[in-house]
C-alpha positions in Angstrom: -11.3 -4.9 2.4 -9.7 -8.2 1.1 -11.5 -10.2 -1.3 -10.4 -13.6 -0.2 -7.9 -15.7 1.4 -5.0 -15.4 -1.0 -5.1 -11.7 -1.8 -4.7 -11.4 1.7 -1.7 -13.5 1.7 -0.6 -11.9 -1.2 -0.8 -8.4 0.4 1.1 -9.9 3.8 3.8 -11.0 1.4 4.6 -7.5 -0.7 4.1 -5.8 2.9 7.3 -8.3 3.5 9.4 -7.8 1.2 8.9 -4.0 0.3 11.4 -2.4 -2.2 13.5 0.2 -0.6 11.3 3.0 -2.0 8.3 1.3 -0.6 9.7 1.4 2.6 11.3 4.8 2.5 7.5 6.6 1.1 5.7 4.2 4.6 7.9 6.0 6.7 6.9 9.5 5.4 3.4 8.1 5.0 2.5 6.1 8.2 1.2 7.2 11.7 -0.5 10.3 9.8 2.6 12.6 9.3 1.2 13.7 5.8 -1.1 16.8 6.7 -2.7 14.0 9.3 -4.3 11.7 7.0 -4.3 7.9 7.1 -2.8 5.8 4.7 -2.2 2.3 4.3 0.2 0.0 2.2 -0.4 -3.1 0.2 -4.7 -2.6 0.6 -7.0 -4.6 -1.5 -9.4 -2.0 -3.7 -11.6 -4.9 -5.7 -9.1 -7.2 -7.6 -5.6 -5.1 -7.4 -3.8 -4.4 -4.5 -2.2 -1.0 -4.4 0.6 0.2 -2.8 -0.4 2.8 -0.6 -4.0 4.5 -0.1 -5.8 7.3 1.5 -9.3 6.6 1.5 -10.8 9.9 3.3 -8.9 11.5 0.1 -9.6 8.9 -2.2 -5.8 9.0 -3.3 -3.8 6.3 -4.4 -0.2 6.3 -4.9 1.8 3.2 -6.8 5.4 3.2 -7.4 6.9 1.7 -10.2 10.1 -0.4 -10.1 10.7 -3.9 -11.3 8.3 -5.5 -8.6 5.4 -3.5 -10.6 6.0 -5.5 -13.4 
């Protein structure tokens, strides 16, 4: 999934210190609540690191703010 070392850390780190609206789309997203599918936050897909991800539904969903930038 990660690439290396450091995107890993860098994915620990925006898991971390999530923006309120990060936090408050995990809770509707986590534990398969959405329709049952599994999604997860901060995941490596090749260089970028998205915010959240479905892979079964090949979905991603990235919310902008002023930690996007």
């Amino acid at each position: 999934m990660y690439r290396n070392s450091e995107q890993r850390k860098f994915g620990c780190h925006l898991r971390n210190n999530a923006t309120l609206a990060e936090r408050k789309r995990w809770t509707a997203l986590r534990a398969q609540q959405l329709a049952g599918y599994k999604f997860r936050r901060q995941a490596a897909i090749g260089p970028y690191v998205v915010d959240f991800v479905c892979f079964s539904q090949k979905l991603v969903i990235e919310l902008d703010g002023t930690a996007a930038c």
